[in-house]
C-alpha angles and dihedrals in degrees: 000000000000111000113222147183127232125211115194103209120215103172105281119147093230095054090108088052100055082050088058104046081048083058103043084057082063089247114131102228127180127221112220148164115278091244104043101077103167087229096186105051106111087198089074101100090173161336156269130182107201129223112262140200097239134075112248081240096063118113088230096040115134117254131185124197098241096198090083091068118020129086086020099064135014111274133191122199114213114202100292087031087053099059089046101058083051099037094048085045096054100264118125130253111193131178113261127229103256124356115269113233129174143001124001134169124242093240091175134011134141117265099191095059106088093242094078102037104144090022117151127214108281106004124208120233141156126259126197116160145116099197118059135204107252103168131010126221123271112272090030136102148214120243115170131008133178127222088276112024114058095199097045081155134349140183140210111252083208113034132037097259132132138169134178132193103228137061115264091169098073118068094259104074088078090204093035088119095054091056102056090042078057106061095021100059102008098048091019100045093223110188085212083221089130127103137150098257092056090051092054093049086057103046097044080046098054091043087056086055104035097041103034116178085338111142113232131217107191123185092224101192091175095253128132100257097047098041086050081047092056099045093058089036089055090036090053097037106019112200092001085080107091111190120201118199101225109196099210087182090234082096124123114260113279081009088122088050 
């Protein structure tokens, strides 16, 4: 059975980019709404809750119903998925002063907890919020904090769950990839037997199967997604596959071209 990774997308902009560091750990990882959490696939070996746009106190703020999840596989909580997890324990999520904005240093964290294996003295990470963490939920604790947010990341004492404030995802959280190895293969148990090119076998594989000598008509609008659509659709089925160029009038100019 092939492990994977769940994102639960609530709007971030670097939603996609978590998905991509998952993937460069060798780990397949699917990118979905935040409430549609497949909750009976036994291949979802963990996890992770994006940053959003939007405070946890907005009326159309995203929520998830955590129970799904927690307490049954490993989660990680990113910035907005951070104050979640708090917010939705009892714990209190405030506006901050001023929005925080840019690079900070790891002054504490616990170097014990497996989130932070291979961490070095004062971290750097990357911090972008206007609401701030001002109190954690109870049988939880604190495990790294900066010199102006206190729960710069936490964990349960009773469930696999973490969340941190600030974005390892993005370059400059210089140990933002150890984190998410971390978590992904050390807390996950992630086996690392996933690539691209694998992915690619089995789909084209599963469309062969599934599609047999069907003809195909595809709207082909010269995006990533469809045109990555085309390619396996041509490689399973070969000149079945009829592509039509849709001008949806959102391209670049001379694009259609």
């Amino acid at each position: 059975m092939q492990q994977k990774i769940i994102i639960l997308d609530f709007g971030s902009q670097t939603t996609q980019l978590i998905g991509r560091r998952v993937r460069e750990l060798d780990t397949f990882c699917e990118i979905m709404p935040y409430n549609k959490f497949p909750k009976d696939d036994p291949s979802v070996i963990g996890v992770i809750l994006s940053g959003s746009p939007y405070s946890v106190h907005d009326k159309e703020a995203f929520k998830v119903d955590l129970s799904q999840f927690v307490g049954r596989i490993p989660v990680l909580g990113i910035c907005y998925g951070a104050q979640f997890i708090s917010y939705a324990n009892g714990g209190k999520v405030e506006a901050a002063d001023s929005r925080e904005y840019g690079r900070a240093n790891l002054e504490h964290f616990d170097a014990e907890n497996p989130l932070f294996n291979g961490f070095v003295e004062n971290s750097q990470v990357w911090m972008s919020h206007g609401d701030t963490i001002t109190a954690i939920p109870e049988d939880y604790k604190c495990i790294a904090s900066t010199a102006n947010v206190k729960f710069a990341a936490y964990a349960s004492t009773k469930q696999p769950v973490w969340a941190v404030q600030f974005h390892p995802e993005v370059f400059h959280s210089l140990q933002g990839t150890q984190l998410l190895k971390n978590f992904v293969v050390d807390i996950c148990g992630s086996r690392q037997d996933w690539s691209a090119d694998s992915f690619v076998e089995t789909t084209v594989a599963e469309l062969k199967a599934q599609l047999g000598d069907d003809k195909v008509i595809l709207g082909l609008s010269g995006g990533v997604d469809s045109s990555v659509a085309a390619v396996l659709l041509n490689k399973a089925i070969g000149s079945n596959l009829t592509c039509i160029f849709v001008d949806h009038g959102m391209l670049r100019k001379n694009e259609f071209r």
